[in-house]
C-alpha positions in Angstrom: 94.9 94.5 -99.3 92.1 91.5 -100.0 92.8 88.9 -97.6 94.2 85.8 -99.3 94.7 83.8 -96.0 92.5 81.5 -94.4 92.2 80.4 -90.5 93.9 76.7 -90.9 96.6 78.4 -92.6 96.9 81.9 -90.3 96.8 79.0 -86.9 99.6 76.9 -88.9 101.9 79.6 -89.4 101.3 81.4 -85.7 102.1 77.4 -84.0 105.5 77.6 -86.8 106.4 80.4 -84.9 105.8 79.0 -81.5 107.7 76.2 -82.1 110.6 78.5 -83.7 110.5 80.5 -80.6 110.6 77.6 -78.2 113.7 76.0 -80.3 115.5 79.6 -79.7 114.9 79.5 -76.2 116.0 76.1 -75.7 118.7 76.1 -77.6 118.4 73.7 -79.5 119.0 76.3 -82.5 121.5 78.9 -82.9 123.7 80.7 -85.1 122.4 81.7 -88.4 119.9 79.3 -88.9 118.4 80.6 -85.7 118.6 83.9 -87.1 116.7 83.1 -90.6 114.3 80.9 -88.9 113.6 83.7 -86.4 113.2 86.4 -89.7 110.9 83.5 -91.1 108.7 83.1 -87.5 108.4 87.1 -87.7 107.4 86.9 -91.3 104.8 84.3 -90.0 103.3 86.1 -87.5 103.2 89.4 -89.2 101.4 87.9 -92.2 99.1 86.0 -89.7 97.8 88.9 -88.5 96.9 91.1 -91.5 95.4 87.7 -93.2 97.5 88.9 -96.6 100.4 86.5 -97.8 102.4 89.3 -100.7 103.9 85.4 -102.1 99.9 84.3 -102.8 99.0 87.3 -104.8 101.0 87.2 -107.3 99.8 83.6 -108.5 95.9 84.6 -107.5 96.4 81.9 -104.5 93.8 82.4 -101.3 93.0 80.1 -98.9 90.5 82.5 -97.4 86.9 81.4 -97.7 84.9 84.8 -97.5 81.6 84.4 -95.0 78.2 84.3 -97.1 
């Protein structure tokens, strides 16, 4: 896999997560949207840390600048 994701937008979705995490543990969501955000925060962190979005490639989107 070419990485496709930058730094600003790996730290955006990491602090997404974060938040999503601290709304679960404060209850201040729950239910199913708690659920499908918590999928989504999961999604976010994963894809963070491979720096590959699979939803970028297919439109030959990359916010990754590649170090010259």
């Amino acid at each position: 896999m070419k990485k496709n994701m930058g730094n600003l937008d790996r730290g955006l979705r990491i602090a997404a997560a974060v938040i999503i995490g601290i709304l679960y543990a404060t209850h201040v969501i729950n239910g199913t949207l708690a659920l499908i955000l918590g999928i989504l925060a999961l999604v976010f962190i994963a894809t963070s840390f491979i720096s590959f979005c699979p939803l970028y490639a297919p439109f030959k989107l990359s916010t990754y600048r590649a170090k010259k």
